[in-house]
N, C-alpha and C positions, 0 to 999 in steps of 0.2 A: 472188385477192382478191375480184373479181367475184362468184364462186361463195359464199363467205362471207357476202360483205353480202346477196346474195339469199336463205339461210339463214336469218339474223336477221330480215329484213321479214317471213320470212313468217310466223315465231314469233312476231315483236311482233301479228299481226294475230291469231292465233289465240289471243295471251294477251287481247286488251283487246277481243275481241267474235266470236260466232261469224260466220261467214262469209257474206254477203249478196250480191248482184248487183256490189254497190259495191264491197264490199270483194274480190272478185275483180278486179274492174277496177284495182283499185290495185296488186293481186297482180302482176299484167302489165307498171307500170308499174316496179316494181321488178325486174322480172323484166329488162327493155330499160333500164333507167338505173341503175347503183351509188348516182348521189347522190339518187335519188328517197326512198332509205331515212332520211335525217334527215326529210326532210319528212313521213314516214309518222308517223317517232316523236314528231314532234311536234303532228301530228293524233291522237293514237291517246287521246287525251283523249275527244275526240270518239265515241268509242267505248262503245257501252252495257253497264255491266259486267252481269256476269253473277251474280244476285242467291244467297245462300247458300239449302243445305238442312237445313232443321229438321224432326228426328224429335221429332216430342211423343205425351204421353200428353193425357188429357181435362183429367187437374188440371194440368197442365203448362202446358198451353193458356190457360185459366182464368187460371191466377197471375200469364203474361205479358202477358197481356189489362189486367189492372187494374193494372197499372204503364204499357203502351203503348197503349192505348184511347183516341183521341183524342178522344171522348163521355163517356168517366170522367175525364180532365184537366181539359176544360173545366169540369167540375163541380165538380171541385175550386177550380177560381178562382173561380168564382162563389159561391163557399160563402167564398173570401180577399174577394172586392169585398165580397160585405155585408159581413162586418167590418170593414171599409177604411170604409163606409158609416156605422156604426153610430160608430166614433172620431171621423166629421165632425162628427155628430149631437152628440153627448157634448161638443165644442169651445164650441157655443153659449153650456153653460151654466157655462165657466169663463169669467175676467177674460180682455178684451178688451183689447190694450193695443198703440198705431201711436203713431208719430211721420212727422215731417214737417219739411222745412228747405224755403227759395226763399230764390234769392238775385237781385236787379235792379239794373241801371245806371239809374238817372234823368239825363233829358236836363237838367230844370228842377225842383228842388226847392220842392216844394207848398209854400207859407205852415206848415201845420199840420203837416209833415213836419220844417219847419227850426225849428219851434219846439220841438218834440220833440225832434230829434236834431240841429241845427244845419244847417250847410250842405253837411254829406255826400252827395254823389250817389249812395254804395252804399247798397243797402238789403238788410238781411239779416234769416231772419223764420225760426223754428224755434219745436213746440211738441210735447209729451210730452201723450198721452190714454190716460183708462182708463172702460172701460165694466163694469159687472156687470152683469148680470139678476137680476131679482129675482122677477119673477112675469109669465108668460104664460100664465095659463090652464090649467098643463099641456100646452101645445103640444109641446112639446120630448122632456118625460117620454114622453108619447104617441109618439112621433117613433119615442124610443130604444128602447119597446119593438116598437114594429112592427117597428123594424129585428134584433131579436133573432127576431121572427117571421117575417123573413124569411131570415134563417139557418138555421132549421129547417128552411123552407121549401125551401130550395137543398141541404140534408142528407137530405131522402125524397127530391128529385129525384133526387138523387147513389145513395143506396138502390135506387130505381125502377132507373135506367138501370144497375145493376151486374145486377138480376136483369133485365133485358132483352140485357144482354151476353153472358151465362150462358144463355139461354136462345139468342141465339142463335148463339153457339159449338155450344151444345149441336146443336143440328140442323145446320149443317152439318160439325160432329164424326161425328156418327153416320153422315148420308149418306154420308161421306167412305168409313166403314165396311161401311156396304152394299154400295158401289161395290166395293172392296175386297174382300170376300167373294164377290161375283161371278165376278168375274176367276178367285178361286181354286176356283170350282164350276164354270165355263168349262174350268178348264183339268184337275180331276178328269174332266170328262166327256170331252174329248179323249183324256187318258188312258184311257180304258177301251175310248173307240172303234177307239185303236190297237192294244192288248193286242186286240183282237176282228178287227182286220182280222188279223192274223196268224193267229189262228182260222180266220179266215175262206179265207184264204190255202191251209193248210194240206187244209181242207175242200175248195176245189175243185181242189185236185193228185189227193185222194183220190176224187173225182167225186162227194161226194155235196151240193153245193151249185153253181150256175150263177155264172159269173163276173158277174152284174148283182148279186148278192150283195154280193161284191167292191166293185162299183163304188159301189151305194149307200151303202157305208161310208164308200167314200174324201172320197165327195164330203158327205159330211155330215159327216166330221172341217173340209174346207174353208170349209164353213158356219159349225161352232163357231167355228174361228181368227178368222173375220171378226167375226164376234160377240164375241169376247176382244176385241181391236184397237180395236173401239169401246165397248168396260167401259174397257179400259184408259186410253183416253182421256178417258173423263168420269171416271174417278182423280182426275187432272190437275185438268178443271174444278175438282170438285168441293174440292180441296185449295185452288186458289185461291180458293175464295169464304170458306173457311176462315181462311184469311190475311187477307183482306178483313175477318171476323168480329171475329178477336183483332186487329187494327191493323197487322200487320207487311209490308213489304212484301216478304221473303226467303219461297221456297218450301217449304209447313209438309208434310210426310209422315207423317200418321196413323201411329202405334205397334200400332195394334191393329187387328186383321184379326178378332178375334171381340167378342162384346159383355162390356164390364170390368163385372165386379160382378153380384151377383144383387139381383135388385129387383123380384121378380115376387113376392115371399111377402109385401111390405113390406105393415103391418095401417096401415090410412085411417080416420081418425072422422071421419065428416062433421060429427060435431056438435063437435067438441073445431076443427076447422081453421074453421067459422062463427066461432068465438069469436075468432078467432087473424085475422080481416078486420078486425077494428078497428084492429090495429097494421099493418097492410099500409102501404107508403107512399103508395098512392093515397089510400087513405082520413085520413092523416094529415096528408099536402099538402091536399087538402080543406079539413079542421077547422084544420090551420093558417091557411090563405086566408079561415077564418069567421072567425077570430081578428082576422087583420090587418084585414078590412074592417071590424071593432068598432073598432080602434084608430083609423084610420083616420077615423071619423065623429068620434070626441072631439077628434080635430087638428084639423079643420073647425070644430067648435062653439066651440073654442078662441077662432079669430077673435070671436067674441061679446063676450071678456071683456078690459078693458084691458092694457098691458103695463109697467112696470113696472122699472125701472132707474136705476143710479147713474152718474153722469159726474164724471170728476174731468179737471184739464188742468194744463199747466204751459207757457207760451211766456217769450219774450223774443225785442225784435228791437233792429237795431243799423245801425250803417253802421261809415264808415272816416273816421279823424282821424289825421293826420301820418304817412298809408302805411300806419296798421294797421287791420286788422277791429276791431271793440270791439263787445261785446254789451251793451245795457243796456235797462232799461227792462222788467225781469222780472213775470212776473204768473201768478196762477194762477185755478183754478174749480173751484167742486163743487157737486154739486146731483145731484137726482133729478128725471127726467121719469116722465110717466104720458101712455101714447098709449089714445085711447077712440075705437073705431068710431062715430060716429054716424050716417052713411048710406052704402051703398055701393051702392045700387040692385039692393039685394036677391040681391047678389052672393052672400056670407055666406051665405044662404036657400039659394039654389040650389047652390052645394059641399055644402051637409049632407044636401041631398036626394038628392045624388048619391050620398052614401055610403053613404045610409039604402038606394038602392037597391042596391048592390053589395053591402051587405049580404045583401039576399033576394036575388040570385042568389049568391053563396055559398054560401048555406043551402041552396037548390035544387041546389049541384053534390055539397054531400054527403050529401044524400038520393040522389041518382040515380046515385053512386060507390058509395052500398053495393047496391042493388040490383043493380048491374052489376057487384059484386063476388061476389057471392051466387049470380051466373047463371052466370058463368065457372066459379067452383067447382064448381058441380053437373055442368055440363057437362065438365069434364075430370075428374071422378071418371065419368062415365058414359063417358065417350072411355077410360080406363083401364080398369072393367070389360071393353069391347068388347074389348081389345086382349089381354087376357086372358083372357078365353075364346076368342081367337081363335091363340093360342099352344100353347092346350091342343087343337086342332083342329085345328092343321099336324104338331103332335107326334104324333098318330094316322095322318094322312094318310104323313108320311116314315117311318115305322114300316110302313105298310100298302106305301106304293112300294120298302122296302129288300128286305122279303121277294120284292116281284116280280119286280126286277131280278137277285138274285140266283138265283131259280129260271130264267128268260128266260138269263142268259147260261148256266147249267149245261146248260139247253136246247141251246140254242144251240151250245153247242163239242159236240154230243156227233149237231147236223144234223137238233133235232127242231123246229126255229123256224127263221122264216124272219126276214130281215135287217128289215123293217119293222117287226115286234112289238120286235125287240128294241131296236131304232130309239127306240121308242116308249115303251119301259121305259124305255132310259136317261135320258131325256129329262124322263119324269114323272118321275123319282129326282129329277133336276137340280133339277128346277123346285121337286118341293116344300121338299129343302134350302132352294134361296134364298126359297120360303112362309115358312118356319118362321122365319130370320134377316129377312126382313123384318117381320116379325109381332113379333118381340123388339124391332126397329129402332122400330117405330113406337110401341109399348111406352115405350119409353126415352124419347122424344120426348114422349110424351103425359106421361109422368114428372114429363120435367123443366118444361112446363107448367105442370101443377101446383103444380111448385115454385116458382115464380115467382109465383105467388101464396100460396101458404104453404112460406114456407122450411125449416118445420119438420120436415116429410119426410123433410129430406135428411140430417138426425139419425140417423135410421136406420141402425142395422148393414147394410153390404154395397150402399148407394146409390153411393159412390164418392167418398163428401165426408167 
């Protein structure tokens, strides 16, 4: 029986967390006590579970993003508040309408109280109000549409932060892949190391190679492995900042170990994506924000002009005769006021001046959003050129290093190379492989840059969108 329940404790500890200092020490304690094992399972809460593995592709990533993105939900509410904002607004300008009841014990009934209502000590008091508006100025109207421009306003933000998302899923998507790629040019070149110490092997049984031959191989295969071990590791990193990117906290595993899509032939009109700046959300958050700070002065000015409104009422008060409440003594009101500023020590003055000013810096943010959208652009079509011709100049180089290595090892099994050239082939082979996929990586990056400021791009046959 003993044997059993130590069985179970130690399955329940390896189901609800791997195994730590602690949880070893508890190991022990179920190990010396039967009944220690309820008390495990009922800690075992406490236990940090072990989070799932997600194989994604790039759109996969993407799609789960803008559903779990805790920067895209937000946006999403704030895009529900104005709205919520704009129905307060819109409240103003329909019929207003409260009531109102009190009810009081009098100790001593007023002269003019018992002549009204006799000698009732209760006093009961209810009345029915309605208000219209009629005219402010347009304060209101002003109000309602600022708040529609501020809808818009929280819709390019909401824009903005999806292609900020996107772009950067997009980087560490791809590093994820580079990483990735690594590992698997790591572990080709291990391979070729070993097929060569067997070579190698064979060669100094037949004396025509020194066993430092040998040696050099072995221990440069032990160099690679070390080398794998810490690619393989920043894998890892590198997937969780990935996770971090899309929102999730479950461990994401890149699907793709080469680069998805061809995007290197994709045609760029500088002059057609200049055009395509003006719908950007930076530039339309902008011209929205000029909008609202116009609206915004005519609220203020508003103040200037009287306001404007109808009041209607309905009461009746009452007390108590022979143990009952009784209402009487009914009455109503109507009437229009008009409310007129006439000095507020130049309060009035100074809000409209304020608006007048936020007006010109408005103006001034989207003057200096398009310039700085204009500069971006240029610059990541120039970061793209580079990246492309520098794709076509690793393609050359691993073309120029496959022919080496293959002559080097043909050399080599046959005892007319010595272990450090060939060392040296493999090695340039290695390297410019991961040139060329890094050169695509950085490609794809500067890509989707771009696209982040013209989405247009990504229209494109063969982007991945």
């Amino acid at each position: 029986m003993r044997n059993g329940t130590n069985k179970k404790g130690i399955i329940m500890c390896q189901i609800f967390g791997k195994f730590t200092k602690w949880q070893l020490t508890v190991r022990k304690i179920v190990d010396s006590s039967p009944g220690a094992f309820t008390i495990i399972f009922l800690m075992s809460g406490a236990f940090p579970a072990i989070s799932a593995t997600r194989i994604m592709d790039f759109e996969t990533a993407l799609s789960i993003a803008d559903s779990v993105n805790p920067e895209i939900r937000s946006g999403l509410s704030r895009i529900r508040e104005s709205q919520e904002r704009k129905k307060q607004i819109e409240s103003n300008l329909l019929p207003q309408l409260s009531a109102s009841g009190s009810y009081a014990r009098i100790g001593e009934v007023p002269p003019g109280k018992k002549y009204l209502l006799g000698t009732s000590n209760d006093d009961f008091y209810t009345d029915i109000t309605a208000k219209q508006l009629l005219f402010a100025g347009g304060k209101y109207r002003n109000q309602i549409y600022a708040a529609d421009t501020l809808t818009k306003m929280e819709e390019q933000k909401l824009f903005l932060t999806r292609r900020n998302a996107r772009l950067a899923i997009a980087r560490a998507y791809f590093e994820a892949v580079r990483t990735r790629f690594a590992v698997n040019v790591q572990r080709d070149l291990i391979r070729r190391m070993q097929a060569q110490v067997t070579i190698a092997e064979l060669l100094f049984d037949g004396g025509k190679i020194s066993s430092l031959d040998v040696v050099r191989l072995r221990t440069q295969i032990l160099t690679s492995r070390s080398q794998q071990n810490t690619l393989e590791s920043q894998v890892k990193t590198r997937q969780y900042l990935l996770a971090q990117a899309i929102g999730v906290t479950d461990t994401v595993t890149v699907a793709d170990s080469a680069m998805p899509g061809n995007i290197e032939n994709v045609p760029i009109d500088l002059t057609g994506l200049e055009k395509e700046l003006g719908q950007s959300p930076e530039m339309q958050t902008a011209q929205v924000t000029y909008q609202k700070a116009l609206l915004d002065k005519k609220v203020a000015e508003a103040d200037y002009l009287p306001a404007a409104s109808i009041n209607a009422g309905y009461n009746f008060e009452g007390g108590s005769q022979s143990g009952y409440l009784i209402t009487d003594h009914p009455n109503w009101i109507a009437g229009v006021s008009v409310t007129m500023p006439i000095y507020r020590g130049g309060g009035i003055r100074a809000q409209v001046a304020q608006a007048q000013e936020r007006i010109q810096q408005a103006g001034n943010v989207v003057a200096q959003t398009n310039v700085s959208l204009i500069a971006r652009l240029r610059s990541a079509i120039e970061s793209i050129n580079d990246k492309k011709e520098k794709i076509g100049i690793t393609k050359q180089i691993l073309e120029s290093a496959d022919e080496t290595i293959q002559t080097a090892e043909l050399r080599y099994s046959t005892g007319k190379l010595g272990a450090f050239e060939l060392i040296d082939a493999q090695t340039v082979y290695a390297r410019s492989q991961q040139d060329l996929f890094n050169a695509q990586v950085d490609y794809r990056i500067a890509f989707e840059e771009l696209a982040a400021i013209c989405p247009s791009v990504l229209n494109t046959k063969g982007t991945g969108k």
